[in-house]
PyMOL Python script that loads the backbone (N, CA, C, O; Angstrom):
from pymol import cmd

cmd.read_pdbstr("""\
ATOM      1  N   UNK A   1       1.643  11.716 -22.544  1.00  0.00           N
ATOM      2  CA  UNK A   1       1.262  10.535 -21.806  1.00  0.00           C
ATOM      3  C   UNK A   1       1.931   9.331 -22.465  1.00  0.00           C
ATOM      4  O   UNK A   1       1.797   9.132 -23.673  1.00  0.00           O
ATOM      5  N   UNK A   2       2.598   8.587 -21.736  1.00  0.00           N
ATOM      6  CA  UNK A   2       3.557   7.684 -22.068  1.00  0.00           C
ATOM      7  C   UNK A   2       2.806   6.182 -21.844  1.00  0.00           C
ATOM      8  O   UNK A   2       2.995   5.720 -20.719  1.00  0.00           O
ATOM      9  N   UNK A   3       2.247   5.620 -22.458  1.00  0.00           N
ATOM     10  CA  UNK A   3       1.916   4.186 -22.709  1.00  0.00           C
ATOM     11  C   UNK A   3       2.438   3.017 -22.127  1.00  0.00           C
ATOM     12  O   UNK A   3       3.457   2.596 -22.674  1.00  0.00           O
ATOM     13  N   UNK A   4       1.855   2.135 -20.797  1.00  0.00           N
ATOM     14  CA  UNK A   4       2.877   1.293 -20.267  1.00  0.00           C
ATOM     15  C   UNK A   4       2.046  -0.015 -20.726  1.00  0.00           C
ATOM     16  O   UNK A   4       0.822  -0.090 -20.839  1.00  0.00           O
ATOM     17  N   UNK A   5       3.493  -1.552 -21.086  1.00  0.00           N
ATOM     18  CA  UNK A   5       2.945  -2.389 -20.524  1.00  0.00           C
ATOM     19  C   UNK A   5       2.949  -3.007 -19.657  1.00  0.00           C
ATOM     20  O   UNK A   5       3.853  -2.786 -18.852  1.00  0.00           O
ATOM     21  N   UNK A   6       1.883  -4.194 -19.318  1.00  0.00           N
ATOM     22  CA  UNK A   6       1.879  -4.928 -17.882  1.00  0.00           C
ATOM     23  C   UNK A   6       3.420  -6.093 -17.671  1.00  0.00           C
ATOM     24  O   UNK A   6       3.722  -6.934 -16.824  1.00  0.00           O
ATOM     25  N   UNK A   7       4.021  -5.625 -18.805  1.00  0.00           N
ATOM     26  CA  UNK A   7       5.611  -6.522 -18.294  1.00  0.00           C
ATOM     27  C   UNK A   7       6.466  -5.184 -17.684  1.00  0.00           C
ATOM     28  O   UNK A   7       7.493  -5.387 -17.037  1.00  0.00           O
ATOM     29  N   UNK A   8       6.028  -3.948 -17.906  1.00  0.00           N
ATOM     30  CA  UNK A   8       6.849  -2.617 -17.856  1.00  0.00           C
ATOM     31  C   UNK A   8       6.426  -1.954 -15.973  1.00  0.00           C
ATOM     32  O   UNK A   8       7.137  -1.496 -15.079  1.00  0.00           O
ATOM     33  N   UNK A   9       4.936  -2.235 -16.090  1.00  0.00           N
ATOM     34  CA  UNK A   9       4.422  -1.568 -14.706  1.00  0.00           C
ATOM     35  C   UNK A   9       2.830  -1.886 -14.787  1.00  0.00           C
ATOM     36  O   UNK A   9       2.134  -2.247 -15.736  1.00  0.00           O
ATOM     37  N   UNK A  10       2.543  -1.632 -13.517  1.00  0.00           N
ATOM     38  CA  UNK A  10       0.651  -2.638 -12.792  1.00  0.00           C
ATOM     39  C   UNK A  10       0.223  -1.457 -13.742  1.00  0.00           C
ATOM     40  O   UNK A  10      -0.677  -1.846 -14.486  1.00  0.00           O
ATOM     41  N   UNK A  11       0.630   0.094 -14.003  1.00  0.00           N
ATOM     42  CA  UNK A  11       0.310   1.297 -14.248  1.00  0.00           C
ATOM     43  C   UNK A  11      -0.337   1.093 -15.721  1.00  0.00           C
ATOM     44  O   UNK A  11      -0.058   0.203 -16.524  1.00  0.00           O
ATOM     45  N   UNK A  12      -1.039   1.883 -15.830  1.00  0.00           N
ATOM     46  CA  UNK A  12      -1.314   2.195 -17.975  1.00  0.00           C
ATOM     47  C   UNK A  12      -0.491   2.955 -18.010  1.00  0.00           C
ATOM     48  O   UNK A  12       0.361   2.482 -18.762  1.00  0.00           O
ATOM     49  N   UNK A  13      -0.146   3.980 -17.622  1.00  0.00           N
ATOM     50  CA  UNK A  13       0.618   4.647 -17.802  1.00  0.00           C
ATOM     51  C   UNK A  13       1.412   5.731 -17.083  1.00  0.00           C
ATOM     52  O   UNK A  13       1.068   6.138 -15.973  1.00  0.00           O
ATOM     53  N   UNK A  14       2.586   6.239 -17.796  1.00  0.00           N
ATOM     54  CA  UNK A  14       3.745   6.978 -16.761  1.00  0.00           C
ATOM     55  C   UNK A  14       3.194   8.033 -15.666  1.00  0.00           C
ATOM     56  O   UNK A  14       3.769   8.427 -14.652  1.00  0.00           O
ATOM     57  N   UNK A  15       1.827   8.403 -16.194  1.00  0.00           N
ATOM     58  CA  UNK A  15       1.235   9.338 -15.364  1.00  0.00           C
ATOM     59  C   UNK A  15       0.292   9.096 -14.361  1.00  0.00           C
ATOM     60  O   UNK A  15      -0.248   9.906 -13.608  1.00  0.00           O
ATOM     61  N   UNK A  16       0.120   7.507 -14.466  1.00  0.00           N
ATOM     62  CA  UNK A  16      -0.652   6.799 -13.467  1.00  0.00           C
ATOM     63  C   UNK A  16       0.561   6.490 -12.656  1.00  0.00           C
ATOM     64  O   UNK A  16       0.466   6.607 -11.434  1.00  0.00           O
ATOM     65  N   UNK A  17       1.386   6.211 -13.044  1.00  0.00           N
ATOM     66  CA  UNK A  17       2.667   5.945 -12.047  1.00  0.00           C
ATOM     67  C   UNK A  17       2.776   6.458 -10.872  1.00  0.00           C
ATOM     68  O   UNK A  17       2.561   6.058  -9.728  1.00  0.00           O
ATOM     69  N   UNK A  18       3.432   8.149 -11.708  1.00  0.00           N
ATOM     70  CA  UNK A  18       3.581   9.306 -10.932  1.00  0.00           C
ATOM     71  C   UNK A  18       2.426   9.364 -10.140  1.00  0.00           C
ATOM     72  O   UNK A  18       2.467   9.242  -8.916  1.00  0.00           O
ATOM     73  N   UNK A  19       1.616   9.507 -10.645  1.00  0.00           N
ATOM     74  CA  UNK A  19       0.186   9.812  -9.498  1.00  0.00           C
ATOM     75  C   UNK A  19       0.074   8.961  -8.125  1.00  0.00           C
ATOM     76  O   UNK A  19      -0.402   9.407  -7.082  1.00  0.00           O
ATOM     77  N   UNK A  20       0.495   7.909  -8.271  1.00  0.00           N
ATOM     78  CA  UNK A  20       0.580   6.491  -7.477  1.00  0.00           C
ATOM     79  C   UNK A  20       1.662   7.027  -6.393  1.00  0.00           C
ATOM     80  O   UNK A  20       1.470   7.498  -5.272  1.00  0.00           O
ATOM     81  N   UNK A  21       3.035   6.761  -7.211  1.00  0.00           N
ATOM     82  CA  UNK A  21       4.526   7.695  -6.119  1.00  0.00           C
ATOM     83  C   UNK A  21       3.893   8.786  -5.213  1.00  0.00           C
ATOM     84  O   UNK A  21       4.228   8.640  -4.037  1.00  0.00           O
ATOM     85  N   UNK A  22       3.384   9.436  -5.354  1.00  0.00           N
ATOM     86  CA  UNK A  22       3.180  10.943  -4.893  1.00  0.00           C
ATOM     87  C   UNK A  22       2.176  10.889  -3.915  1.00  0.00           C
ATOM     88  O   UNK A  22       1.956  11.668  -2.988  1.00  0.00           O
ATOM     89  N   UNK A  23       1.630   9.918  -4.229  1.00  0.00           N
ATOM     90  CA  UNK A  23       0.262   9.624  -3.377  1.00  0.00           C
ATOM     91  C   UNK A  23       1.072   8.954  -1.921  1.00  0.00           C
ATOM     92  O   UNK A  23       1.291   9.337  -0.772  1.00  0.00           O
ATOM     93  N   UNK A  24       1.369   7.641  -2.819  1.00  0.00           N
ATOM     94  CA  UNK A  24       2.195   6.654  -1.136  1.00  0.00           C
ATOM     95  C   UNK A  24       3.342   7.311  -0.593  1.00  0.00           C
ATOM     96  O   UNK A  24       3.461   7.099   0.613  1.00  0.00           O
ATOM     97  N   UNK A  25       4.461   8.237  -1.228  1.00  0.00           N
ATOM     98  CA  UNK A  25       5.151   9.113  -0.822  1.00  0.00           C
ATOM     99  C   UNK A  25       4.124   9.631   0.359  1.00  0.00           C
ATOM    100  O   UNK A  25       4.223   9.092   1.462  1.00  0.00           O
ATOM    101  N   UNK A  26       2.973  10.838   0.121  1.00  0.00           N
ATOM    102  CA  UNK A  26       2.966  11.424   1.051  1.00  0.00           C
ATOM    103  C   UNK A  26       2.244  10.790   2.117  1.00  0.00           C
ATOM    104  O   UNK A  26       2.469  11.255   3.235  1.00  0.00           O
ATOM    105  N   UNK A  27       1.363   9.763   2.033  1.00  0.00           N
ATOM    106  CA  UNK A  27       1.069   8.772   2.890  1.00  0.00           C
ATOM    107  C   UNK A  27       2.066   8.197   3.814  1.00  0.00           C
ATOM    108  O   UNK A  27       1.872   8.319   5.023  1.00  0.00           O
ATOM    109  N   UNK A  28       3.039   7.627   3.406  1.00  0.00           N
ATOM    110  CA  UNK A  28       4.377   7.600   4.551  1.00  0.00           C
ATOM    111  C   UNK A  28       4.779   8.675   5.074  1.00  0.00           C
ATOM    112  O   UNK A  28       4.770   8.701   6.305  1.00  0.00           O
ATOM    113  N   UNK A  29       5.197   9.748   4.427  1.00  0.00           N
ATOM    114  CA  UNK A  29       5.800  10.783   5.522  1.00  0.00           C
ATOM    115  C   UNK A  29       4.595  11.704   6.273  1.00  0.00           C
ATOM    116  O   UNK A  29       5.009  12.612   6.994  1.00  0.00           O
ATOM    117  N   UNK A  30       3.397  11.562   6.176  1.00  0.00           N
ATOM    118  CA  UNK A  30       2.272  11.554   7.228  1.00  0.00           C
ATOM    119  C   UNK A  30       2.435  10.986   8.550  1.00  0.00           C
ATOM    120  O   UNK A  30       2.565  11.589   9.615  1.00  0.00           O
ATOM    121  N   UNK A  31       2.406   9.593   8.305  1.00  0.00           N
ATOM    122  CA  UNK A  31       2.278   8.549   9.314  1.00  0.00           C
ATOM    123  C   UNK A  31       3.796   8.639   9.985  1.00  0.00           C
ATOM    124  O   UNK A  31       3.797   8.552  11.213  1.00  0.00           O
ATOM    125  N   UNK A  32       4.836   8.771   9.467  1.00  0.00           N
ATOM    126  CA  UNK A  32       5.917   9.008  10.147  1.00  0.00           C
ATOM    127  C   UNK A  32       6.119  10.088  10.729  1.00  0.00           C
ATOM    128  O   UNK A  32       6.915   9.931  11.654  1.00  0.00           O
ATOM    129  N   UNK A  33       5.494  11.919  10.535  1.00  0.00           N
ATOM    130  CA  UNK A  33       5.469  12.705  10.985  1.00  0.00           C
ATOM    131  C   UNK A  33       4.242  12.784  12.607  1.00  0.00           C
ATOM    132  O   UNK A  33       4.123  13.648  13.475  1.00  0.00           O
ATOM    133  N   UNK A  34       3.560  11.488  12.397  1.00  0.00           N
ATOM    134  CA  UNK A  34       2.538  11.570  13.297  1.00  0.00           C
ATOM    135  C   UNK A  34       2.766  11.385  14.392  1.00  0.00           C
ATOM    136  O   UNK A  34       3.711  10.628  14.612  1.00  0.00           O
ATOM    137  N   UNK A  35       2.004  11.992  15.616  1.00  0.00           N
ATOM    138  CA  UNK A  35       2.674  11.829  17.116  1.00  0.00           C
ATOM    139  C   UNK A  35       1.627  10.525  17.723  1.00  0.00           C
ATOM    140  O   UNK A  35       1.552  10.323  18.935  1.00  0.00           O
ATOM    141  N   UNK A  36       0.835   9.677  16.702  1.00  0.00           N
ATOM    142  CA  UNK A  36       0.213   8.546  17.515  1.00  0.00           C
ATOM    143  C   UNK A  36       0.666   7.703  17.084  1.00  0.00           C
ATOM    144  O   UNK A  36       1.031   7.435  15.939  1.00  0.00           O
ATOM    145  N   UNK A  37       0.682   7.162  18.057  1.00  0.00           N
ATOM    146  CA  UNK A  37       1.754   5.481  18.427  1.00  0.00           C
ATOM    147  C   UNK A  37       1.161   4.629  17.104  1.00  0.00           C
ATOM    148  O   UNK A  37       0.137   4.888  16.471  1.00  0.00           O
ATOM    149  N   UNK A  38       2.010   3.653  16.902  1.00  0.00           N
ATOM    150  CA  UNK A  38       2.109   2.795  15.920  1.00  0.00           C
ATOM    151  C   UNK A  38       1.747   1.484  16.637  1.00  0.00           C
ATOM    152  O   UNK A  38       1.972   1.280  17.829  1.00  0.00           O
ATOM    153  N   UNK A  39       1.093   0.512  15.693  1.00  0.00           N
ATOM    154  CA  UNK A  39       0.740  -1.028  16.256  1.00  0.00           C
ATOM    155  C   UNK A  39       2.023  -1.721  16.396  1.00  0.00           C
ATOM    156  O   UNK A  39       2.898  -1.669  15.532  1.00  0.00           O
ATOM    157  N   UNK A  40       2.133  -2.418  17.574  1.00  0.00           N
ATOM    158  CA  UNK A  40       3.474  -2.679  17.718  1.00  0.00           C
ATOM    159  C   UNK A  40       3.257  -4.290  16.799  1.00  0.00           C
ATOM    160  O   UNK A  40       2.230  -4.959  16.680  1.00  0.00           O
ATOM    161  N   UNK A  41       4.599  -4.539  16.272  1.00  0.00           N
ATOM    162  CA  UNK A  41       4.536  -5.788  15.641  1.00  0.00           C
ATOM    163  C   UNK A  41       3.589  -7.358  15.500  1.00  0.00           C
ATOM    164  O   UNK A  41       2.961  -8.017  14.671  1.00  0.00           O
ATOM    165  N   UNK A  42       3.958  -7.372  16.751  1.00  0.00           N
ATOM    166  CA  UNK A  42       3.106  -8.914  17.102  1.00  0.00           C
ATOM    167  C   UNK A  42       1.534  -8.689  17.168  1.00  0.00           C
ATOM    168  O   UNK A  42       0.905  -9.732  17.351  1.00  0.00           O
ATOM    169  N   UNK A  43       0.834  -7.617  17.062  1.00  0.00           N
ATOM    170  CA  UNK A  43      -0.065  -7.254  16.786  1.00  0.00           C
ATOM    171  C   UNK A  43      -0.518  -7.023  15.913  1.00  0.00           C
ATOM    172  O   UNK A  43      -1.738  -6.972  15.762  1.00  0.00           O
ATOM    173  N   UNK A  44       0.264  -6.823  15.116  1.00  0.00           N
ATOM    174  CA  UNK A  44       0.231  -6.344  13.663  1.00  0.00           C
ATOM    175  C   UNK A  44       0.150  -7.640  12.704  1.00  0.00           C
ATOM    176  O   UNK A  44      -0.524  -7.739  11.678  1.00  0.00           O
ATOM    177  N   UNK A  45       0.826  -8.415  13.166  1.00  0.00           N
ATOM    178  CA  UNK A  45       0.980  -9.801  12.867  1.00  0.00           C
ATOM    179  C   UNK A  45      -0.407 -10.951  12.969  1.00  0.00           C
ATOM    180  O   UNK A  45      -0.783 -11.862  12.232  1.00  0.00           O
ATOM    181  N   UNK A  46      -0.899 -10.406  14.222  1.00  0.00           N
ATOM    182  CA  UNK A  46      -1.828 -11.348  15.015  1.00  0.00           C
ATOM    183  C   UNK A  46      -3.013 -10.948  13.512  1.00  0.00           C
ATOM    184  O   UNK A  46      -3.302 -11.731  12.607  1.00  0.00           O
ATOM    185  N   UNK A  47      -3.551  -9.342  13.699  1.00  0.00           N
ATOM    186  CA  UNK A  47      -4.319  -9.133  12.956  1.00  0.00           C
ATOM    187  C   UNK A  47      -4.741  -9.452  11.489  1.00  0.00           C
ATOM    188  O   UNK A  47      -5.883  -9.650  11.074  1.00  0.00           O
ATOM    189  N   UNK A  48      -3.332  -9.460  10.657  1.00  0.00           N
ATOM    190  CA  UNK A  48      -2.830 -10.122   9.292  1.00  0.00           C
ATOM    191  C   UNK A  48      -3.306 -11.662   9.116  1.00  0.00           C
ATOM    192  O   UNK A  48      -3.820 -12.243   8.159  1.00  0.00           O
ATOM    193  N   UNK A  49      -2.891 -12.148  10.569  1.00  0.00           N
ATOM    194  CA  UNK A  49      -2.882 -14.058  10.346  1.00  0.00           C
ATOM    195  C   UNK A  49      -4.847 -14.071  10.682  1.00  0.00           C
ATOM    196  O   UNK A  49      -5.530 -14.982  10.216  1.00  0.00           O
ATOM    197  N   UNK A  50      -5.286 -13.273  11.273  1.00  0.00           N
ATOM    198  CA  UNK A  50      -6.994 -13.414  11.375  1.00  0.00           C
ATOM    199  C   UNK A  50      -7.511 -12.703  10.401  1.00  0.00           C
ATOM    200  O   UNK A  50      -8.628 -12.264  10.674  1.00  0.00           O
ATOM    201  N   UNK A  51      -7.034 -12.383   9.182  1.00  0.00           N
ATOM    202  CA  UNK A  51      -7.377 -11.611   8.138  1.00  0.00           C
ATOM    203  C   UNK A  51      -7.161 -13.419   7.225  1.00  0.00           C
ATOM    204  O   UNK A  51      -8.169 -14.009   6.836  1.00  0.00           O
ATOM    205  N   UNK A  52      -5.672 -14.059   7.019  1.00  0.00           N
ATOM    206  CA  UNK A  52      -5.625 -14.935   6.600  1.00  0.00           C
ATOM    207  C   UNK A  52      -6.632 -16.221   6.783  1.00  0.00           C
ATOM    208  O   UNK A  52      -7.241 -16.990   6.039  1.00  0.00           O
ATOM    209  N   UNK A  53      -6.451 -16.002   8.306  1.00  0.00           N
ATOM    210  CA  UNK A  53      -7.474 -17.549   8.656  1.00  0.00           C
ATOM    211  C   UNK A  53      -8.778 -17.487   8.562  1.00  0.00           C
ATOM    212  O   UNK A  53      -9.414 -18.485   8.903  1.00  0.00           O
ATOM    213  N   UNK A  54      -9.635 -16.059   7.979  1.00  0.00           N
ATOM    214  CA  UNK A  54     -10.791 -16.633   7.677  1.00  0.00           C
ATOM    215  C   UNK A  54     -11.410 -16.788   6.666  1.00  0.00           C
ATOM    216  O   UNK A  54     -11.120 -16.013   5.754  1.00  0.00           O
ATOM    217  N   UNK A  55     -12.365 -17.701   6.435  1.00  0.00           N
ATOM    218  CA  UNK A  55     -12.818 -18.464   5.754  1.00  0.00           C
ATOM    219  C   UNK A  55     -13.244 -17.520   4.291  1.00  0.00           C
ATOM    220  O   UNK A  55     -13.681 -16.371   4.365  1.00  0.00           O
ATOM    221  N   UNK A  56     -13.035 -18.201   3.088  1.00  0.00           N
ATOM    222  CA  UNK A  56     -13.208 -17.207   1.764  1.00  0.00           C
ATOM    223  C   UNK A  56     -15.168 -17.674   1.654  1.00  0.00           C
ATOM    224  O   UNK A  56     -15.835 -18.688   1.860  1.00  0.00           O
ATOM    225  N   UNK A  57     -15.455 -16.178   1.193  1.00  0.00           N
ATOM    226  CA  UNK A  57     -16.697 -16.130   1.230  1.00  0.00           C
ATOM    227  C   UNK A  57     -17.189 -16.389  -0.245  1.00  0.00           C
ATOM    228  O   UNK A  57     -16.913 -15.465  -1.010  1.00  0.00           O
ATOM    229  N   UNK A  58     -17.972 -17.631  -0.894  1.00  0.00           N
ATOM    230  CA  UNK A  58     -17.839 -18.074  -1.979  1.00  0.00           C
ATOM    231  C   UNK A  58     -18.626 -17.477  -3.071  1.00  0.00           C
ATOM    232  O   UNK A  58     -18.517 -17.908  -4.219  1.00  0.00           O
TER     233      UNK A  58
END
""", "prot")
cmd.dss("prot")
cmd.show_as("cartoon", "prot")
cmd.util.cbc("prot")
cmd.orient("prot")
């Protein structure tokens, strides 16, 4: 187990890394192998900016 620092990677370490890669690796080629439609852009967008515009809960 290889020791990281936070100037090196978000990770502690090389094996949190790997674990991380392997994970979002197969998470993308899921969603790209999938036969249901994808949010088309401007929607995708709309949802993000009403995620932004509301109010922080204090």
């Amino acid at each position: 187990m290889t020791k990281l620092t936070p100037i090196e990677s978000e990770f502690a370490t090389t094996e949190d890394a790997e674990a991380y890669d392997a994970w979002f690796r197969a998470t993308i080629e899921a969603r790209m192998l999938s036969k249901t439609p994808g949010i088309p852009h401007d929607e995708a967008m709309a949802r993000m900016q009403a995620i932004i515009d509301r109010p922080k809960k204090a």
